[in-house]
MARVEX-881269 format. One record per residue (C-alpha): x, y, z. Coordinates in steps of 0.5 Angstrom, whole numbers, plus 2048, in hexadecimal, padded with zeros to 3 digits. Example, Ala and Ser with C-alpha at 12.3 -4.5 7.8 and 13.67 -1.06 7.14 Angstrom:
819_7F7_810
81B_7FE_80E
END
This chain:
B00_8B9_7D0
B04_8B2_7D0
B09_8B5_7D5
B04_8B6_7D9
B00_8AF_7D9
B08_8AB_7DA
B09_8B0_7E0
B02_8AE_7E2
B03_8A7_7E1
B0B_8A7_7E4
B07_8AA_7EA
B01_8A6_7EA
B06_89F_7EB
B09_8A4_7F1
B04_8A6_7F5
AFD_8A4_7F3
AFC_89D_7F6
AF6_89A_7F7
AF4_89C_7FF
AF0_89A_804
AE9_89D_804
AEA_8A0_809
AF1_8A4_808
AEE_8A5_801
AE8_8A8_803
AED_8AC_807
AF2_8AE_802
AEC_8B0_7FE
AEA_8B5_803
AF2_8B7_805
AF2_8BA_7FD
AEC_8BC_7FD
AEE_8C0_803
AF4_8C3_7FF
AF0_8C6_7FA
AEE_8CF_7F9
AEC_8D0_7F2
AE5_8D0_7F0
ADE_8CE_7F3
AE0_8C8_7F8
AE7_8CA_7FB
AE9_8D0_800
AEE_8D2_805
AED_8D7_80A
AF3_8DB_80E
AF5_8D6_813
AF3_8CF_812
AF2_8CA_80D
AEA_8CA_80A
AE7_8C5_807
AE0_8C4_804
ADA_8BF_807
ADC_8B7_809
AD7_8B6_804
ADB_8B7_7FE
AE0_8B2_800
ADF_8AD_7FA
ADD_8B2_7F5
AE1_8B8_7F6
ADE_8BC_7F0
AD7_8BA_7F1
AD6_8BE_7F8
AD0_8C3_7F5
AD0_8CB_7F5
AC9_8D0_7F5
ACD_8D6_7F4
AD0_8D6_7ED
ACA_8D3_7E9
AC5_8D4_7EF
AC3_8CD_7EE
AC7_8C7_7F1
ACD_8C5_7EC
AD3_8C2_7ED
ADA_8C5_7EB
ADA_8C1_7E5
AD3_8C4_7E3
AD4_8CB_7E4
AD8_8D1_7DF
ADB_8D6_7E4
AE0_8D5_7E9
ADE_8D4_7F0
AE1_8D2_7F7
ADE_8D0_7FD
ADF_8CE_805
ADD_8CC_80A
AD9_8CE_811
ADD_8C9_815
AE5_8CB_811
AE3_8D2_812
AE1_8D2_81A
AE8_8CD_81A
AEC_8D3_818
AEA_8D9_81D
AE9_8DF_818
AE7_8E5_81B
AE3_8E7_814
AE0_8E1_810
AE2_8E4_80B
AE9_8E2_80D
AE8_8DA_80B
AE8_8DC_803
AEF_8DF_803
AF2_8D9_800
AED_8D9_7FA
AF1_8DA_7F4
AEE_8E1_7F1
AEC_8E3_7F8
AEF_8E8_7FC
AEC_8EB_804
AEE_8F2_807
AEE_8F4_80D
AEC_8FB_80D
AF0_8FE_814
AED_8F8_819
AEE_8F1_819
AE7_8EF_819
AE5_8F5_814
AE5_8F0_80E
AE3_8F0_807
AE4_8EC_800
AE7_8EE_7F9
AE6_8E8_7F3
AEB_8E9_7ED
AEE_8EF_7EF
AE7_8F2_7F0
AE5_8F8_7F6
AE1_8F4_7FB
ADC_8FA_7FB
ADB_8F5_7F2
ADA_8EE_7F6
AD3_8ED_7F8
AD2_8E9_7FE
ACB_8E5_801
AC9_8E1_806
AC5_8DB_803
AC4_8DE_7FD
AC2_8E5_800
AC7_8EB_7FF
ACA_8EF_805
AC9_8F6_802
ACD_8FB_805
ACC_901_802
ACF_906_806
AD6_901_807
ADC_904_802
AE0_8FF_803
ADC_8FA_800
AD7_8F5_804
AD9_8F2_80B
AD6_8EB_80D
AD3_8EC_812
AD1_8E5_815
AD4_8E1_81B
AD8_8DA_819
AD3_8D6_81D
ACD_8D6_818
AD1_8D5_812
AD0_8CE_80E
AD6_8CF_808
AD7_8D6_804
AD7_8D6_7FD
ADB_8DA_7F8
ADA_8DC_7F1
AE0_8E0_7EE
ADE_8E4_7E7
AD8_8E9_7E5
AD2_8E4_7E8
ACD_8EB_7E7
AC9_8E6_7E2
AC6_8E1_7E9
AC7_8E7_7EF
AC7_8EF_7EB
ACC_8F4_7EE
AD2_8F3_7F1
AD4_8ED_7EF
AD9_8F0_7EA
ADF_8EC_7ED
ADB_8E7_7F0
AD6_8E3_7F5
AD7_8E1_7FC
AD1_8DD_7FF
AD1_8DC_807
ACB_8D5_807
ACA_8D4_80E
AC8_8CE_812
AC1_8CC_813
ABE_8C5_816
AC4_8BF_815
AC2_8B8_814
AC0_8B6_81C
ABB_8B8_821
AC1_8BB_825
AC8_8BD_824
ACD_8C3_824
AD3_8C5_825
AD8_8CA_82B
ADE_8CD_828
AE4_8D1_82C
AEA_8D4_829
AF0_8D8_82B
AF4_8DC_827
AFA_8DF_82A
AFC_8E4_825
AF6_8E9_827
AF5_8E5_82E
AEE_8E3_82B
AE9_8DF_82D
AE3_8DD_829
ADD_8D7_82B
AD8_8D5_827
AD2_8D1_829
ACC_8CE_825
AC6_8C8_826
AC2_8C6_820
ABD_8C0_81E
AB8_8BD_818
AB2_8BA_81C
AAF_8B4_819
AA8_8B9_818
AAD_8BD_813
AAE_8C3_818
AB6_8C5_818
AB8_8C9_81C
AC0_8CC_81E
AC3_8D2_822
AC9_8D5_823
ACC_8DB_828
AD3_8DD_826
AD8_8E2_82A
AE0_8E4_829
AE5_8E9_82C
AEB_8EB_828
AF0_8F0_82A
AF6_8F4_827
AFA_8F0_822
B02_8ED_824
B06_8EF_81E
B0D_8ED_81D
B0F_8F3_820
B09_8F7_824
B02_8F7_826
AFD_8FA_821
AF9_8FD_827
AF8_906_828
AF9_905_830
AFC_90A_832
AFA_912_832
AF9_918_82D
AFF_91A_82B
AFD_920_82A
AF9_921_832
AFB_91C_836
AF5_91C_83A
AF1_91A_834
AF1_912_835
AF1_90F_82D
AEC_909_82C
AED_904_826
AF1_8FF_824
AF2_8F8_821
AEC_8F5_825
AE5_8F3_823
AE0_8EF_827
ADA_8EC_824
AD3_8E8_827
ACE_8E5_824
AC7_8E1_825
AC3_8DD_81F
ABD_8D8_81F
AB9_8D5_81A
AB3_8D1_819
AB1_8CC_813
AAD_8C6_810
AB0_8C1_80B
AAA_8BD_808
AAC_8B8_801
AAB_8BE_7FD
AAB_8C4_801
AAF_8C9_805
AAF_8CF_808
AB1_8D3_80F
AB2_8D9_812
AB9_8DB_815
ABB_8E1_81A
AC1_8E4_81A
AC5_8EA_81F
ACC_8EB_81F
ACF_8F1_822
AD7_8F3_821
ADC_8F8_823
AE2_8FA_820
AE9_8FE_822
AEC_902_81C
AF4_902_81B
AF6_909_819
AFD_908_81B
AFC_90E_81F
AFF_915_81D
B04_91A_81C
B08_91F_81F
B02_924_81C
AFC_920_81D
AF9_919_81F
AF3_915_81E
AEE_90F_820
AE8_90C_81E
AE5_907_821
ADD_902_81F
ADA_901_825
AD3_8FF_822
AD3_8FB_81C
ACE_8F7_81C
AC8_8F2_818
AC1_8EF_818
ABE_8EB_815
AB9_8E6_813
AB6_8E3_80E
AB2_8DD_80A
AB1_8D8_805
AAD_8D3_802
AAE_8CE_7FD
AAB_8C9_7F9
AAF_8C4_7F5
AAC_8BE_7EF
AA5_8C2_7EE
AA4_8BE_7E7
AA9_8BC_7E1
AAA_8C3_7DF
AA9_8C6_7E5
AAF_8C5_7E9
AB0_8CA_7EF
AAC_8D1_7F2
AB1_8D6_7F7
AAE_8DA_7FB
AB2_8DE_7FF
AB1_8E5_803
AB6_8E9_808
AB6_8EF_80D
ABE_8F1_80F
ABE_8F7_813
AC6_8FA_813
AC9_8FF_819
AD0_902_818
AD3_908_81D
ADA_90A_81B
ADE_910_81F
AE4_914_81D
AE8_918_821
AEE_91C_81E
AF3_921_821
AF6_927_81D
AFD_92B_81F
AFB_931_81D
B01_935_81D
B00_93A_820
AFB_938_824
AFA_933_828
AF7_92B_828
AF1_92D_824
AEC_926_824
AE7_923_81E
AE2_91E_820
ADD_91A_81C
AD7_916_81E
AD2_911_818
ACE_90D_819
AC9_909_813
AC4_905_814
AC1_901_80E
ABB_8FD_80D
ABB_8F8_807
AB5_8F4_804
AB5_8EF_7FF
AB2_8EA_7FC
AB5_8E4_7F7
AB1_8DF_7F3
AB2_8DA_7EE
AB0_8D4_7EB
AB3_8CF_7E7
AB2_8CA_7E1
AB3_8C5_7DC
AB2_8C4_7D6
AB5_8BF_7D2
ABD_8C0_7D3
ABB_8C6_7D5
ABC_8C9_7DD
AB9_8CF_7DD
AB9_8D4_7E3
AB5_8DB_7E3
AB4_8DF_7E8
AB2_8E7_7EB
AB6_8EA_7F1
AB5_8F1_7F4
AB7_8F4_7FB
AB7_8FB_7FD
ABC_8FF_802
ABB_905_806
AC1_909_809
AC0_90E_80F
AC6_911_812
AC9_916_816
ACF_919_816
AD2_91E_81C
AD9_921_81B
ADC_926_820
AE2_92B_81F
AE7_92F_825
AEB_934_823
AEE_938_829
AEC_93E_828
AE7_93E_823
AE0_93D_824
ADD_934_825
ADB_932_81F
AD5_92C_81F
AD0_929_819
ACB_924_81A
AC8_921_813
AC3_91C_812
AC2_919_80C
ABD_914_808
ABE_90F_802
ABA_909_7FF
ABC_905_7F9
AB6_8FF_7F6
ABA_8FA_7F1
AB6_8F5_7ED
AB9_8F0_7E7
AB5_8EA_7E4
ABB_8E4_7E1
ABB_8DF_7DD
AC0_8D9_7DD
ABF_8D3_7D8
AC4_8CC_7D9
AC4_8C9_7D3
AC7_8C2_7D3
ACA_8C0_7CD
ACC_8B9_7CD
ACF_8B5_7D3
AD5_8B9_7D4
AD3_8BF_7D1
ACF_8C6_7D4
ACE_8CC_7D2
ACB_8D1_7D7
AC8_8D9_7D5
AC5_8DE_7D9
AC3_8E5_7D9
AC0_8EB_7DE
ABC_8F1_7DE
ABD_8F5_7E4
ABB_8FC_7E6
ABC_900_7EC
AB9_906_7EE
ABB_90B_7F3
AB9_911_7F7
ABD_916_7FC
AB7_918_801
ABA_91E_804
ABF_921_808
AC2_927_80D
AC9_926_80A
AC9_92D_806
ACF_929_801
AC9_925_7FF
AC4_92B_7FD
AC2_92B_7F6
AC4_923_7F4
AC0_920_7EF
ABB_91B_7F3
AB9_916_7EF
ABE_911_7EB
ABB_90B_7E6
AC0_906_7E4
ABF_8FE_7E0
AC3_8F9_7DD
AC4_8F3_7D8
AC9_8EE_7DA
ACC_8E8_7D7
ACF_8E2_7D8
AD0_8DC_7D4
AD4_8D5_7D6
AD6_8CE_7D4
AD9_8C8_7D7
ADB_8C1_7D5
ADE_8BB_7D7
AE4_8B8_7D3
AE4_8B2_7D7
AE5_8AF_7DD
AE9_8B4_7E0
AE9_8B9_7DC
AE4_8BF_7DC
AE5_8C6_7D8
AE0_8CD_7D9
ADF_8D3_7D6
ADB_8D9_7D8
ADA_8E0_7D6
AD6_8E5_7DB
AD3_8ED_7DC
AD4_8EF_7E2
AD1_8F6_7E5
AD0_8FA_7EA
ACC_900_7EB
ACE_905_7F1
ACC_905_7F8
AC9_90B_7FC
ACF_90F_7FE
AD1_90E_7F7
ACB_911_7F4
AC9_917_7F9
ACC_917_800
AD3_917_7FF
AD8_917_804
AD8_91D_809
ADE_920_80B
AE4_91E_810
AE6_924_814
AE8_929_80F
AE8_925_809
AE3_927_803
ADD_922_803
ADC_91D_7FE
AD5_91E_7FA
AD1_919_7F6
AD0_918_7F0
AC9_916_7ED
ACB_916_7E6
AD0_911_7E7
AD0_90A_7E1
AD0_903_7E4
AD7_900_7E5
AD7_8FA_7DF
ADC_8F4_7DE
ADC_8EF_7D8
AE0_8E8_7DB
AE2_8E2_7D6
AE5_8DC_7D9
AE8_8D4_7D8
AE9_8D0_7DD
AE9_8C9_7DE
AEA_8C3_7E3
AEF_8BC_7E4
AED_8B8_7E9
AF0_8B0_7E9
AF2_8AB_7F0
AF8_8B0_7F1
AF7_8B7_7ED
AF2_8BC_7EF
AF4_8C2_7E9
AF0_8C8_7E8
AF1_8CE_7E4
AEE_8D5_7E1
AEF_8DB_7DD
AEC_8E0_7DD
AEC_8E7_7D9
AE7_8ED_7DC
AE5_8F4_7D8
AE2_8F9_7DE
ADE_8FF_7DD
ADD_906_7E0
ADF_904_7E6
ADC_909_7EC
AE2_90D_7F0
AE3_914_7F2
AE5_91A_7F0
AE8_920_7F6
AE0_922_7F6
ADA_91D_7F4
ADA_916_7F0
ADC_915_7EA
ADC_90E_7E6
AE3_90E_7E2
AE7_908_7DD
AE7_901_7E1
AEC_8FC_7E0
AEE_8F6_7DC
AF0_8EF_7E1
AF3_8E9_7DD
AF4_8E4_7E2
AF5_8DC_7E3
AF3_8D8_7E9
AF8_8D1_7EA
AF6_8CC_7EF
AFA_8C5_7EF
AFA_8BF_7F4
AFE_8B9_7F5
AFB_8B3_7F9
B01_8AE_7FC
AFC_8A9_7FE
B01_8A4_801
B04_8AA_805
AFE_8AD_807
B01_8B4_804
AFE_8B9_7FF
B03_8BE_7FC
AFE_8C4_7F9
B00_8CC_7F6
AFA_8D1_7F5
AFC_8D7_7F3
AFA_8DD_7EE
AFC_8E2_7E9
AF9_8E8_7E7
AFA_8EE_7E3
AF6_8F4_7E3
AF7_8FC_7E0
AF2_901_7E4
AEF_906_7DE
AEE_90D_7E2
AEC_910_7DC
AEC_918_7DD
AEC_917_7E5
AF4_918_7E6
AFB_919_7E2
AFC_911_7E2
AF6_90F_7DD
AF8_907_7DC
AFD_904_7E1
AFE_8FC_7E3
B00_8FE_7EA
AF9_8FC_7EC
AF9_8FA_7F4
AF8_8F3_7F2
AFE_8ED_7F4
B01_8EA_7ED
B02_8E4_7F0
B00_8E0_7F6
B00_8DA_7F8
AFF_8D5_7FE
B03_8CD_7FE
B05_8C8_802
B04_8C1_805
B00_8BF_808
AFF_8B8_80D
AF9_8B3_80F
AFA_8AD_812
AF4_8A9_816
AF7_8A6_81D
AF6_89F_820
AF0_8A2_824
AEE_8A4_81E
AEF_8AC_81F
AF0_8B0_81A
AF7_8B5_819
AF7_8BB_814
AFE_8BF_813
AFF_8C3_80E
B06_8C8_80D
B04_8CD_809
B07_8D4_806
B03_8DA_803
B07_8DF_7FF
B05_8E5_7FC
B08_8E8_7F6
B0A_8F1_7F7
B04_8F5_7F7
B03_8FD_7F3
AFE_901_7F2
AFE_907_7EF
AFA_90B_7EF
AF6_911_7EA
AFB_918_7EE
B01_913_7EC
B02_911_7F4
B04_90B_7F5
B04_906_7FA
B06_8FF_7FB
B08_8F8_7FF
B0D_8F4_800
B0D_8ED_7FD
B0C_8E7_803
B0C_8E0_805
B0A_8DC_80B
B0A_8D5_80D
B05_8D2_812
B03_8CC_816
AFC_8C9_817
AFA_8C3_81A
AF2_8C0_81B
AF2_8BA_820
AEB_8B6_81F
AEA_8B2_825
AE4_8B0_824
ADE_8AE_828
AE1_8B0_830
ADA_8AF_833
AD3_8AC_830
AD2_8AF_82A
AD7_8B4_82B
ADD_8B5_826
AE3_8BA_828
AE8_8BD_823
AEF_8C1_825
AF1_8C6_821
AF7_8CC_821
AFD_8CE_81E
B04_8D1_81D
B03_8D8_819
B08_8DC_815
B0D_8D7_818
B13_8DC_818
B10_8E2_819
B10_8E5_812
B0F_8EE_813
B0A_8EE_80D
B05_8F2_80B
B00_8F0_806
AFE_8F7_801
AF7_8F9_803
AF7_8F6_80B
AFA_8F6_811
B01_8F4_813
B01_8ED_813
B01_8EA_81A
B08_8E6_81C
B08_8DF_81E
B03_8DD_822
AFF_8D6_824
AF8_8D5_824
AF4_8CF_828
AED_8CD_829
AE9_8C7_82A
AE2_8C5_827
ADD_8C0_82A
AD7_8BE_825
AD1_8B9_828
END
């Protein structure tokens, strides 16, 4: 310890002068920037991102709802948490949102066959195990198997906030490896405002623009909305398009179709009223989406392509809120929703059959789902205690149809048409009370009952003949938590968490249906939840140059949900230890920050009785990535702002063994980038102009992260965005 204070010492004479307010309050913000480790900072998969202006001077004071679902500031809160904002996040042009949280330490993003087909895993958890809401509401997905997609445009998103680590206690199934919580804009601080923003990116030749207006009235009535819109090609590797142009090898007059392209549009409106100690509002979202799948075509004996020409989701919901009722009473929530979810997804495959000739295998599906939900809570004081209690419920509905052809030459045309009809109804009451120890010290506990009915109302599909039609399943979870400020600079947390999840519709009784002349997957009614038990410690370091944070965490899941060559079937689990280190280095006097986040983790997969391997650490997730660099502001002489950040992402070999013994694998790699943000300023009255872009993969490094598509080669990115 005495190292570190004369290092910090022979660094502080060096570089940590006193500046000027202005440079300082600047150098504040460069550091922060630097920052991807919980609650406050993240950083998407372009450019740098940074949390609101607003916590300039107070870097850990800026607040969060998601992990304590009340307001709290970083140093208050015992899990760990990131967040980032709407306006980094439209500066780097994803083609998925989800984009923007790659570089969080413990967080990871699959591109599952199509650049926009994104979806998230926390702590080496499937993301079908991270639970994801929009204003507190989940997403549900019942019938995605790859875990839930956000299904939201940029335009609309005020910040997105991530717990990482079982959250089952606050928000119920789903969130064993974690929470992502997509808030959206409401009214803003004026009669009228909005922002326009265009972007280029060249590695897919995309194109994305957003627009969005919004309004607080001196009556109290709010009011914002927004239209969104992109178009994205195939992706540009080192090497070649990821594209399926071309042919069917096997019938040269068939046209493929797919790829790596994906478009997306979307509308949102919303409407309030914020009076002293009420609000409420009413919020309509559409956001509809297509997908080219890349299937890498074929070979010699048979080719493929798939494609989702619909994806799409529609919403609205309603809150109303009052705050400060009496001394005790202190918050009353009210909040309902109605989400309406549209999936096709088309299959076609080729077959050479010697002796015969091209035979064909086509599939059509197409799922609808309709979910309601109401979320209540209240709040109160008593003493030193702050005392949260709520009750949720939601109900899904899924109606689907599932068409599949075969032609074989010289064999008669097979064809089947099957509908199918599931619900599902959750209800869970959660308690959790903060208790405040002394100035420095809190202690936070909490616990969940949950309870999940469901019923399979019927079906043509003879596979389905006969399953049990009805499942029950509940659940306790814990959690239970401490943190406390040593000093000025120093504050320590420890937490432990349940997690849960119980299984979804196709889990439980509608399977997976057969492709071409492959066997069907049945449900499995009977099937145990999935469990995790999670203990963690973390801290934070913050003085006038260092920004230093910390976890490490050690996770114990069960009865994970998997398949066998027939049906589902829950199996071992899997045991992840893991650290999480981000560090920070604000050199005022030159306006530079040098900054390292990365993590490690280790996680053994237990197949139980499914294969012949049993226990492997060959777990598909990466031991170690990081993201370093430097980055550079300075304010010019007209008083504009310049960013620059070189940077370098690397990612450790990846291997995945799995329960046949087959293995799979990715190289290690690393890239080095360039970003730059140019702030003009105001340009006209009342309208502010920002420039971004950047030089990615710089040297234009052949890679391919495990689990995703082949990296894009070198490429730039542009854009501009007007505020007013």
């Amino acid at each position: 310890m005495e190292a570190f204070v004369v290092m910090y010492e022979l660094a502080s004479m060096k570089f940590c002068h006193t500046l000027a307010p202005d440079s300082k309050a600047l150098a504040a913000l460069f550091a922060l920037q630097t920052l991807s480790t919980p609650f406050l900072w993240a950083e998407e998969s372009r450019s740098s991102v940074t949390p609101d202006s607003s916590s300039v001077d107070g870097r850990l004071d800026e607040l969060s709802i998601t992990a304590a679902r009340a307001k709290r500031s970083k140093k208050e809160i015992s899990l760990s948490t990131a967040s980032v904002s709407g306006d980094d996040i439209q500066a780097s042009t994803p083609q998925s949102i989800l984009d923007s949280l790659r570089d969080i330490p413990g967080v990871s993003i699959s591109a599952n066959g199509s650049n926009g087909l994104k979806s998230v895993r926390i702590r080496g958890e499937a993301s079908r195990r991270t639970l994801i809401l929009v204003d507190g509401q989940p997403m549900s997905q019942q019938k995605s198997m790859t875990g839930g997609m956000a299904l939201i445009g940029l335009s609309q998103i005020d910040r997105i906030e991530v717990v990482k680590g079982p959250a089952s206690v606050l928000y119920g199934s789903e969130a064993i490896g974690g929470v992502v919580n997509i808030i959206t804009k409401k009214g803003g601080d004026s009669p009228f405002g909005g922002s326009l923003n265009w972007s280029y990116d060249s590695s897919n030749n995309g194109f994305r623009q957003d627009y969005e207006i919004h309004g607080s009235l001196d009556n109290g009535f709010e009011y914002n909305f927004s239209y969104g819109k992109s178009d994205f090609d195939d992706r540009e590797t080192a090497t070649r398009t990821l594209d399926n142009d071309g042919y069917m090898l096997l019938n040269p007059t068939k046209k493929r179709v797919g790829g790596t392209g994906s478009n997306s549009e979307e509308y949102s409106a919303y409407f309030g009223y914020k009076k002293e100690n009420m609000h409420l509002g009413i919020r309509y979202n559409y956001f509809d989406s297509a997908y080219e799948i890349f299937t890498n075509r074929g070979g010699p004996t048979s080719d493929m392509m798939m494609d989702i020409p619909n994806n799409e989701r529609e919403s609205i919901s309603g809150f109303f809120e009052l705050t400060d009722i009496t001394e005790a009473f202190k918050k009353v929530r009210l909040d309902v929703y109605r989400n309406a979810n549209q999936r096709e997804f088309d299959i076609i495959n080729q077959m050479n059959f010697v002796p015969f000739p091209v035979g064909e295998f086509g599939i059509h599906i197409h799922n609808e789902q309709l979910t309601h939900g109401v979320d209540f809570q209240t709040d109160w004081e008593f003493g030193k205690h702050h005392l949260i209690v709520g009750v949720v419920g939601n109900h899904d509905d899924i109606d689907g149809t599932t068409k599949d052809r075969t032609v074989l030459p010289g064999l008669p045309f097979a064809s089947y048409h099957y509908d199918y009809d599931a619900e599902m109804a959750t209800g869970a009451v959660f308690l959790q009370d903060e208790w405040l120890i002394n100035d420095a010290t809190r202690v936070i506990g909490g616990m969940r009952y949950t309870y999940v009915k469901s019923k399979f109302n019927g079906s043509n599909d003879p596979t389905l003949a006969g399953i049990k039609e009805k499942s029950s399943d509940d659940n306790l979870a814990f959690s239970l938590g401490a943190v406390h400020e040593l000093n000025a600079q120093w504050t320590l947390r420890a937490n432990y968490s349940q997690g849960y999840r119980h299984a979804n519709l196709v889990e439980l009784y509608t399977g997976v249906p057969p492709r071409g002349m492959g066997a069907p997957i049945a449900g499995n009614p009977d099937l145990d939840p999935e469990t995790s038990h999670n203990f963690e410690v973390g801290g934070i370091y913050e003085d006038d140059c260092w920004i230093t944070e910390f976890a490490v965490f050690y996770t114990m899941a069960e009865d994970y949900i998997t398949t066998n060559a027939t049906q589902f079937i829950n199996v071992g689990g899997a045991d992840t230890l893991g650290g999480e280190l981000s560090v920070a280095y604000k050199i005022a006097d030159f306006g530079l920050t040098p900054y390292v986040s990365a993590t490690v983790l280790h996680r053994e997969l237990d197949y139980g009785n499914l294969g012949s391997v049993g226990k492997t650490s060959d777990s598909g997730v990466a031991p170690f990535s990081a993201r370093y660099g430097v980055r550079y502001e300075t304010v010019l002489k007209n008083s504009d702002q310049l960013n620059i950040d070189i940077f370098a992402r690397s990612t450790a070999k990846v291997e995945r063994e799995y329960a046949d013994g087959s293995k799979d694998s990715s190289d290690s790699w690393t890239t080095v980038n360039l970003d730059v943000r140019y702030n003009m300023g105001e340009v006209f009255s009342r309208v502010s102009m920002e420039v971004f872009g950047g030089v990615y993969n710089v040297f234009g490094e052949d890679y391919t992260p495990f689990d995703e598509l082949q990296g894009a080669g070198r490429y730039a990115v542009i854009g501009m965005k007007l505020n007013f």
